[in-house]
C-alpha positions, 0 to 999 in steps of 0.5 A: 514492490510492497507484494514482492518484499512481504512474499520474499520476506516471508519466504525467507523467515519461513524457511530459515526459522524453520516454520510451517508457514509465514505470512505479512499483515501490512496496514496502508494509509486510505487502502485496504491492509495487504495480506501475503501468506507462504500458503495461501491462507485466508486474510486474517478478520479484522475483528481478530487483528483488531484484539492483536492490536489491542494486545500488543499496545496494552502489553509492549511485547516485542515478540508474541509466542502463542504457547507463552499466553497462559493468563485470563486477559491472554485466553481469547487471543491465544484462542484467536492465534490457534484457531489460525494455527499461528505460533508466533507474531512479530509486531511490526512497529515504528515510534510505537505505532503498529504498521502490521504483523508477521505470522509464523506458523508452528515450528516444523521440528521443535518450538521456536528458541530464544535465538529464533525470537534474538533472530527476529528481533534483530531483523525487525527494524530492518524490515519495518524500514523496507517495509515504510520504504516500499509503501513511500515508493508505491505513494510515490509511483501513485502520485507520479500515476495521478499527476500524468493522467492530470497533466494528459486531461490538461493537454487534451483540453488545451488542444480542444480549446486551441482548435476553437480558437484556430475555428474563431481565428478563421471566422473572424478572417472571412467575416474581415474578407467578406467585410472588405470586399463588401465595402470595396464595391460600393466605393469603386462606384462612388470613385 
């Protein structure tokens, strides 16, 4: 389950990088993006992950940290990122396409070091893969879902149709029966 993943993922980050707070921002193909937090915070607007999202595909940063934004273009989104109270984003990408983010929160002691950012770097393909691998499944269990509730309307309609023609099968018998015995009198006299 993609909700599991993302919330024992973040749960994971948060409390081995030592951060206030890790969240998932996942996109989904026809469905709305999914959004899992460490501590209920509010969805990100999209106009905001929309300026993350032209910020990573102008810079191909693999790692953004927040205190590391310092030029004119960078000002709006390090604005964007405090306002959020988000110190570090790991893009989460598959051939240069971004499938969602992950936010951590200020770091509870110090600053993140270059061994938190090698640290998730490392961890990134993984996730990007288990993340595609439970979006495939839940397309998969929906698909499964779909095609049974199809397959059910079908039976159902078989059956309604099926009982029609048993009726019409049992009309067509008496109408032949009746037929029958309506000859039959007429030809005993003519006999």
């Amino acid at each position: 389950d993609l909700k599991i993943l993302l919330q024992y993922s973040a749960s994971e980050i948060k409390s081995t990088l030592k951060a206030s707070f890790g969240a998932f921002y996942i996109y989904q193909i026809e469905k709305p993006s999914v959004y899992i937090s460490t501590d209920k915070r509010k969805k990100l607007p999209k106009e905001d992950v929309a300026m993350l999202d032209a910020h990573v595909l102008n810079n191909r940063k693999e790692i953004i940290i927040t205190d590391q934004l310092l030029d004119q273009d960078d000002k709006g989104l390090k604005k964007m990122l405090d306002s959020h109270r988000i110190a570090l984003v790991l893009p989460i990408t598959k051939d240069s396409i971004i499938s969602g983010y992950l936010f951590l929160g200020e770091h509870l002691s110090s600053q993140y070091t270059t061994t938190d950012t090698r640290a998730l770097l490392t961890i990134a393909d993984e996730l990007t893969i288990a993340i595609q691998n439970a979006l495939s499944v839940q397309e998969v269990r929906e698909l499964n879902e779909s095609l049974q509730q199809r397959v059910d309307n079908a039976t159902k309609e078989l059956r309604a149709s099926n009982a029609q023609l048993q009726k019409l099968d049992k009309a067509k018998d008496d109408f032949i029966s009746m037929a029958s015995h309506q000859l039959r009198t007429p030809l005993t006299s003519v006999k």
